[in-house]
N, C-alpha and C positions, 0 to 999 in steps of 0.2 A: 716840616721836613723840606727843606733843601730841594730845589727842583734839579740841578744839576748832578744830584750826585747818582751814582751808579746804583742799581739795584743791590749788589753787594754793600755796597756800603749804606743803603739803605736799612736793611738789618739788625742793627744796631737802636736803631728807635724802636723793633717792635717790641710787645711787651710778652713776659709768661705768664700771660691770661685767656680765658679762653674767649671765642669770638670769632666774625670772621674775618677773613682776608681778599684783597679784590689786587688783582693785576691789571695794567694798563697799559697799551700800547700809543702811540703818536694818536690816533685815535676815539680811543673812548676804552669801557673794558671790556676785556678778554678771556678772563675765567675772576670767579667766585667762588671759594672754598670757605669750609670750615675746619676749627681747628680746639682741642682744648688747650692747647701751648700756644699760640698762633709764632712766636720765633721759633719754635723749634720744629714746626711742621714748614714752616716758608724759607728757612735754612735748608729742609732736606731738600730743597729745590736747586740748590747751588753749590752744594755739597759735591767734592769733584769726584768720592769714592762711591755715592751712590748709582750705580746704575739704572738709565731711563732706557724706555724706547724713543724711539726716533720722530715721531708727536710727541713726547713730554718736551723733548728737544728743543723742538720745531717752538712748543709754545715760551720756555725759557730766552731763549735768545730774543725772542718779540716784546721782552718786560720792557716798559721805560718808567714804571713807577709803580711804589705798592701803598695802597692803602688797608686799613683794617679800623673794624668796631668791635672793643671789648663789650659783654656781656656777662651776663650776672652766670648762666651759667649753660651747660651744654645742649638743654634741650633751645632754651633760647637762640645757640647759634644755630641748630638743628631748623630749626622755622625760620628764621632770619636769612640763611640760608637759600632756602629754597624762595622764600619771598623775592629776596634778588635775581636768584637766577631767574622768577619766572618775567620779574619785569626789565629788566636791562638782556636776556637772552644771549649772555657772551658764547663765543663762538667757540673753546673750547668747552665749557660746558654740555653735556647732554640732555638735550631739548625734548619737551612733550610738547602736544599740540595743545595749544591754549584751550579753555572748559568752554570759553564766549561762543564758539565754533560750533559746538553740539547745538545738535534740537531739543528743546523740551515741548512739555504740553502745560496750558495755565489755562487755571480757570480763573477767570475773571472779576475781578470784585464790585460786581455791579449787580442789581434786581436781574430775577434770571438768569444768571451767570450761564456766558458761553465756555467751552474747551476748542481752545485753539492751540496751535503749534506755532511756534516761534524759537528764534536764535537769540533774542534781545530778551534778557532778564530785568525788569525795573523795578525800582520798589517802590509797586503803584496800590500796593496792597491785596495783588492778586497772589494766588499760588501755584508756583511754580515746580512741577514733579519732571525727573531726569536727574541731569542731561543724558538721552542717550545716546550711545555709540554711533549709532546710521540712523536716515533717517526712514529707511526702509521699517525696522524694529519701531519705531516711534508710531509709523504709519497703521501697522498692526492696531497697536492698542488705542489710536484714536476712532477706526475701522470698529472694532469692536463696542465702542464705548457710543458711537453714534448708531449703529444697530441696538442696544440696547433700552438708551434710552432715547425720547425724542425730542433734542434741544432745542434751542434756536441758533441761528445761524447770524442771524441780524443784526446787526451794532445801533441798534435804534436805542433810545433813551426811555425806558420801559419803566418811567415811571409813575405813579399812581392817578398824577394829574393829567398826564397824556394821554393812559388809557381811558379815563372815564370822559374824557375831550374830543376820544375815538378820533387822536392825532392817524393811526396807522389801522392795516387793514394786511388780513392774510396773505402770506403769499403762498407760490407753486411748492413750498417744504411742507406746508399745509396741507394742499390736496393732495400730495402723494403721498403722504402719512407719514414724514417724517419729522413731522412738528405738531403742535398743538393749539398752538396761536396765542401763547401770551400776549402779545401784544393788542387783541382785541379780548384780552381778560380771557379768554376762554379755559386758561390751564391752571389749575391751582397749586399758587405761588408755596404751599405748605408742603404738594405733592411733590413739586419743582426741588424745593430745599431736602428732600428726603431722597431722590435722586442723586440730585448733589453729593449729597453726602455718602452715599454709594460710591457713586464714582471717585472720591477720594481713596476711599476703601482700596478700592481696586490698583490704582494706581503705587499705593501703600506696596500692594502685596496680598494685600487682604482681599479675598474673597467670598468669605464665611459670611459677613454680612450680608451681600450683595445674592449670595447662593439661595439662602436662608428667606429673604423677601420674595424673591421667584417660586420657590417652592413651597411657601403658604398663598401667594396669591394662585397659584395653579389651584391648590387644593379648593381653594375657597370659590374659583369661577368651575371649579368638577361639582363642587357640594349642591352649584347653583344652576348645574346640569347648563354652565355655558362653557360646551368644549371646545368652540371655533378659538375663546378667550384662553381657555386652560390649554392649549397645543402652541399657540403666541408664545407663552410663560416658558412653555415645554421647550419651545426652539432657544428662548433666548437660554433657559439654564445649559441645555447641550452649549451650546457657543462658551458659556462660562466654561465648563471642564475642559472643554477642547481646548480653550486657551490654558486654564492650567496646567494641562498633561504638556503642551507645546514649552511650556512656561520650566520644566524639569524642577518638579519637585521633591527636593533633597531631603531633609526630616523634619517634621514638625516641632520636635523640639529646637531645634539651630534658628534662632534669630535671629537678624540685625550682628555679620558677620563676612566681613571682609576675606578675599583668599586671592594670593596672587602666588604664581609663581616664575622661577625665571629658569633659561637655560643661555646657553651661549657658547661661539663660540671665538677667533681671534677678531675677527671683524665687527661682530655686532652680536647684542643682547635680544631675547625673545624672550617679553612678556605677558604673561594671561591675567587678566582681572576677572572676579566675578564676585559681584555685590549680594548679600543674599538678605531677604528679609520675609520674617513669617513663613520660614520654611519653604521659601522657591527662589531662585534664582532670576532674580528682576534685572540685572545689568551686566553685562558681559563687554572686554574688550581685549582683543591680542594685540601688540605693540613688537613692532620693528624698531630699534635704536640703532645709530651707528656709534661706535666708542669712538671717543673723543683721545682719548689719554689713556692712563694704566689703572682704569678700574675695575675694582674686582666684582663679581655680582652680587656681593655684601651694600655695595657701595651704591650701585644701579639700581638695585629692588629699594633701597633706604630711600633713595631719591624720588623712584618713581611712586612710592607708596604715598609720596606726602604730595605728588603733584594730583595721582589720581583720585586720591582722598577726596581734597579739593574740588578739582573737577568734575567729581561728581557727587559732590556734596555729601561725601560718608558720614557719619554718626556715630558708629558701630565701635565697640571696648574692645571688639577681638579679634586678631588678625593673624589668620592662617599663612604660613608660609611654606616653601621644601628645603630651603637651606638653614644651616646650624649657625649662632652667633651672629645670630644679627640686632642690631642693637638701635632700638626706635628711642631715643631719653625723651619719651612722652606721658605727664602723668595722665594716668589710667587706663594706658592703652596694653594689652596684651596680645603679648608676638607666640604663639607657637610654634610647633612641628609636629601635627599630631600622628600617632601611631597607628594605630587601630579606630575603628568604627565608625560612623557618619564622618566624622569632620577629614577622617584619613581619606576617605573614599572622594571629598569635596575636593581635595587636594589633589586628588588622582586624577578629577576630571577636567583641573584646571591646569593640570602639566600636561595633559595629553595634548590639549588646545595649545601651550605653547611648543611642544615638541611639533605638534602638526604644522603651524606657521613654518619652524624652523625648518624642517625638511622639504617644504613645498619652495622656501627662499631658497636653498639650496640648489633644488632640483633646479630651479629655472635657472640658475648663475651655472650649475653643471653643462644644464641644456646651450645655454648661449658659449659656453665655452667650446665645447664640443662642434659646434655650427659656425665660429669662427673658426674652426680648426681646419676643418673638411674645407669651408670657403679656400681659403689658406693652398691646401693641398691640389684645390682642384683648379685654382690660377697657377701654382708649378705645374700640374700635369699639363694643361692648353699654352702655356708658356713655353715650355723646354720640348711642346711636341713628344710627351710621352704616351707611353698606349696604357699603361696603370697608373692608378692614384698613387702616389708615392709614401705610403703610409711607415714605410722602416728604409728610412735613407741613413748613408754612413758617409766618412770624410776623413781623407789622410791627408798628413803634415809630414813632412821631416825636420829632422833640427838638430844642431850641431853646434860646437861653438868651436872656430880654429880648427875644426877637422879631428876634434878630438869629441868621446864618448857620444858615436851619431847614434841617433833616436829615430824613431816616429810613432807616431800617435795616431790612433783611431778615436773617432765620438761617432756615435751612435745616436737620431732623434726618433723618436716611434709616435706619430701622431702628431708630427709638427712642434715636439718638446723634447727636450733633453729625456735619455734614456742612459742617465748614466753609471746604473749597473751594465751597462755592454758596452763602457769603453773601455779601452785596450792600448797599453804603452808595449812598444816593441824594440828590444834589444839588436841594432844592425849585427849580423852576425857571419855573414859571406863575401858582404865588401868592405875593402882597404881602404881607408881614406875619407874624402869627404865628396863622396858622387852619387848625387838626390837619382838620378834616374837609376841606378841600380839598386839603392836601398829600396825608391819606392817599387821596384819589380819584386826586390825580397817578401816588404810586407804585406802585399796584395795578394803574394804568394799564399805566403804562412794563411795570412785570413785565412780565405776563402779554401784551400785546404782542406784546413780545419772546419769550416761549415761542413764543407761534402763529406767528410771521415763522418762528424758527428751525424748526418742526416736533419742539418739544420736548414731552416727557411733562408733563402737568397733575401739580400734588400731591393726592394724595387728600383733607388738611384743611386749611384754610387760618387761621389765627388772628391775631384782630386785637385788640392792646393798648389797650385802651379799651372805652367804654359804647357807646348804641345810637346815637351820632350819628355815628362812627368805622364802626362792622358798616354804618351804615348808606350812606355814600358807597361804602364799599368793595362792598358789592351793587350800586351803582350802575355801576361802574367795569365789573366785571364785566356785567352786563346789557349796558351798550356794549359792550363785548369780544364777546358773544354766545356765552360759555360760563356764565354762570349757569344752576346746575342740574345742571352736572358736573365742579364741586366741590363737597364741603362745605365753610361757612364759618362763625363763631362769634367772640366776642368776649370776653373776659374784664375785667370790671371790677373795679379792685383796692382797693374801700372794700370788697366784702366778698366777694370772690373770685367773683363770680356772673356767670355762662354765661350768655351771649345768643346766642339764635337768629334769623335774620331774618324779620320776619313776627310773633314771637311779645312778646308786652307784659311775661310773666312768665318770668323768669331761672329758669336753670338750677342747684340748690344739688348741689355733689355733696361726698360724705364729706371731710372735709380730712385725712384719712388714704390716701384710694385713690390707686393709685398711678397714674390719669387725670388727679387735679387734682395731682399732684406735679410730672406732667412737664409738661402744660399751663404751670405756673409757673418751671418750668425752660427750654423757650422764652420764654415773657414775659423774664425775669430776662436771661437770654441776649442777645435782642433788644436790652433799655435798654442791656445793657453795652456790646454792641457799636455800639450808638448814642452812648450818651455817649462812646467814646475817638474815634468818628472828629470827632464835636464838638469836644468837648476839642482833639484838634490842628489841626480852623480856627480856634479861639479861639487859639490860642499863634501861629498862621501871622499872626495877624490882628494878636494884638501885635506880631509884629517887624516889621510892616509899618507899624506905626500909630511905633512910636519910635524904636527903632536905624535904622530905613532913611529917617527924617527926615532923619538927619545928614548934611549932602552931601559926597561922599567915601565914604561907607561903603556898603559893596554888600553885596545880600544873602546873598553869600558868607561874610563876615566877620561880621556880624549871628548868621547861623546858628552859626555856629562856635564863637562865645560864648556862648548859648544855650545849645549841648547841651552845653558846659563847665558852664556856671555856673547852667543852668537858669532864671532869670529875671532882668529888666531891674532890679530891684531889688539882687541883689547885684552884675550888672555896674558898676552906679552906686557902690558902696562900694567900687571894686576901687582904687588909686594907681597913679598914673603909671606906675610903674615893671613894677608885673603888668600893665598894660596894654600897656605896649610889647611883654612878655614875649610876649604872645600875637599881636599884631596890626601890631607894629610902630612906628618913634616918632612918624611922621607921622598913621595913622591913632588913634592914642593918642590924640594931643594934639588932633586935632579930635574925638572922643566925650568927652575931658573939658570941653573946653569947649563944648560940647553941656548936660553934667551940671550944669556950674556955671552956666550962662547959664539951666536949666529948675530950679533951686532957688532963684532969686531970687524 
């Protein structure tokens, strides 16, 4: 493929097979997809009628080259897939945390075998159970498993020639009875191996084994009337249960069974894992993602199913889910949704764990939002020298164009945000002309009026778009009203952003960094916008009133209709006969062309 040619033209060499596909920037790559067409999924990428979001965008335009590997078939690109993304990590892609990360626990493949915790997997021929989640969780059942039984601790070379050479000699895990002292032969290497193999057990999921010995040796140091030994037994089997009641155990029949589920919302996906084997729930994990692109959580759970698999080493044929159609192309693996009974209930308590994440990420992005708000409010109120927090401020504009159809505009922010079910466009209606200081007396009038009739709350700041001639009617407005004095009011003049106060001759300068004069300008800003659109469509209402509804015959049904087809009187006038009938018909056609051709002479 051609290194010059554009992504588009690109295209064109891929094939209708399935496999996958890898994007590439100046760089390295950028996203990895799969596909069972792979042209006709990397086409829908440039496709001008598809609509993206503004990330899929963002990642399109960054293409400078595509490549792709056909395969035999879709579960293939399914693995392959995720294989890439886990080792190249492209940045549109959504990432999981690599498995190498987690803690496990290994036992050792040596005479003696120690349990140790470790991050580094080798294949040294020991055995390796995990990874888990924290390494809190991991600490637990190494905690337990050294209380149980009593290993060694030692990396000594404990083997047969050393010992009987009496290379090594007890240590302090010795005398304080947490060891036995293989190492000077004292502990029998058959009893050591039977331990062992306990503690495999355990780590399994299985405890039955491990119960089962505890509770014949008890019996058997009671039959021997030695209870200091049968009470030892006694504590370690409580310790067993107590870890399996901690351990939540789900049913004994469910085995070796995966259950994830997912919820989400625009921003990011929340995941819950839980591994279950022998009927207890041995690994859990909830996951934060941020979406990358336009994926659906079809798409996210597909993905994440096959990284955490992985990662932590599943095994398991069947795999619990909460959403419908979702499609793992793996043979032997079974996806449900189950309804009823143990495994529905498994499912309930793995979405509760994801809903709970999501609400708690919420809460705290609420929380921070909120405390940047009040921050916010409470630098206007020490800034403008106000005596309340300014929690419902409002902001007039007027606008006009030529002194024809004058306006103004109210916005309304309640919390430092737009509140914009309480903005308000205002019809001038007592003054002639184009004169801002008596309009803006009109509409500060009307307002506020209107609060008092209804017995509605005052806003604590009131801000007026313009100099002192503008603050200054608008004090006036108010004094009639007979609430000046319990609001604040101010004005912003925008030759050089300066605060007026009323009464006061000299402006108010503040930082054009703080974030008082940012928002102050973001009401202004807001205001004119929301003034100039409601302008702007009595200026268009004004044209169809002034040309198309000249025409006699033409109502302003059919006027309108053309309009927000064709958007102005100008191209309706270039339209032919013939598009004209198309829309309007041949009677009223023919009377707006000759309208057109009688108003070009």
């Amino acid at each position: 493929m051609a290194v010059e040619e554009s992504p588009r033209e690109q295209l064109k060499h891929l094939p209708h097979r399935p496999g996958i596909y890898k994007f590439y920037d100046d760089k390295g790559i950028i996203y990895v997809g799969k596909a069972i067409d792979i042209r006709k999924r990397v086409s829908s990428y440039f496709n001008r009628s598809t609509q993206h979001n503004k990330k899929t965008l963002k990642l399109i335009s960054q293409i400078k080259r595509i490549e792709f590997t056909i395969v035999d078939s879709e579960a293939d690109a399914f693995l392959l897939e995720n294989n890439l993304i886990k080792q190249h990590q492209p940045k549109y892609n959504i990432l999981l945390k690599d498995g190498k990360s987690y803690p496990y626990l290994c036992i050792t493949n040596e005479r003696f075998p120690r349990v140790l915790s470790t991050r580094n997997k080798l294949n040294d021929g020991s055995r390796y159970f995990g990874p888990y989640p924290s390494v809190t969780s991991m600490y637990v059942v190494l905690e337990l498993i050294r209380t149980l039984y009593p290993l060694r601790t030692c990396s000594y070379n404990l083997s047969p020639v050393n010992i009987e050479a009496g290379k090594f000699k007890v240590c302090l895990e010795y005398h304080i009875g947490n060891c036995k002292g293989p190492c000077e032969g004292l502990y029998d290497e058959a009893e050591y191996n039977q331990h062992i193999q306990q503690i495999r057990n355990i780590l399994s999921g299985n405890l039955t084994v491990a119960k089962n010995y505890f509770k014949e040796a008890m019996s058997a140091a009671a039959a021997e009337f030695q209870y200091e030994v049968a009470h030892q037994y006694k504590q370690k089997l409580d310790l067993l249960d107590d870890f399996q009641a901690k351990s939540t155990v789900v049913s004994h029949t469910l085995t070796n069974i995966d259950v994830l589920t997912i919820t989400s919302n625009e921003k990011c996906a929340f995941i819950n894992y839980l591994k279950v084997m022998n009927g207890s729930i041995i690994g859990t994990q909830s996951l934060e993602l941020q979406k990358k692109l336009e994926e659906t959580d079809q798409d996210i759970l597909a993905s994440m199913i096959m990284q955490l698999r992985q990662d932590f080493e599943s095994t398991s044929k069947e795999i619990l889910v909460n959403i419908d159609n979702l499609v793992l192309p793996l043979e032997g693996i079974t996806v449900t949704v189950p309804q009823i009974g143990d495994k529905r209930k498994l499912l309930n308590l793995s979405m509760k764990n994801a809903l709970y994440l999501r609400k708690e990420k919420e809460s705290m992005q609420d929380k921070s939002k909120d405390s940047n708000e009040v921050r916010i409010m409470e630098t206007m109120k020490r800034d403008l020298r106000l005596t309340e927090l300014p929690k419902h401020i409002e902001c007039f504009d007027n606008s006009n164009f030529q002194g024809d159809n004058p306006v103004a505009s109210m916005v309304c922010f309640r919390n430092a945000k737009p509140s914009k079910k309480d903005y308000r466009h205002f019809h001038i209606k007592t003054v002639v002309g184009p004169d801002d200081f008596a309009s803006m007396y009109e509409v500060v009038t009307r307002r506020y009026r209107r609060l008092i009739d209804e017995g509605t709350s005052l806003p604590q700041l009131i801000i007026i778009d313009g100099g002192k001639g503008q603050l200054g009617m608008a004090v006036k407005a108010l004094k009639d009203l007979g609430i000046y004095g319990q609001v604040a009011i101010v004005s912003i003049a925008k030759r050089l952003e300066e605060i007026f106060y009323p009464g006061d001759t000299l402006p108010l300068y503040i930082d054009k960094k703080s974030e008082t004069l940012k928002l102050i300008q973001r009401l202004r800003n807001e205001a004119h916008r929301f003034g100039i659109t409601f302008h702007r469509s009595l200026r268009d209402a004004g044209t169809l009133q002034t040309e198309l509804t000249k025409v006699k015959g033409l109502g302003p049904a059919t006027a309108e209709k053309l309009l927000s087809k064709f958007k102005s009187v100008k191209k309706i006038a270039e339209l032919s006969q013939q598009e004209l009938e198309t829309e309007i018909g041949k009677s009223k056609a023919k009377l707006l062309r000759d309208y057109f051709s009688q108003a070009s002479k």
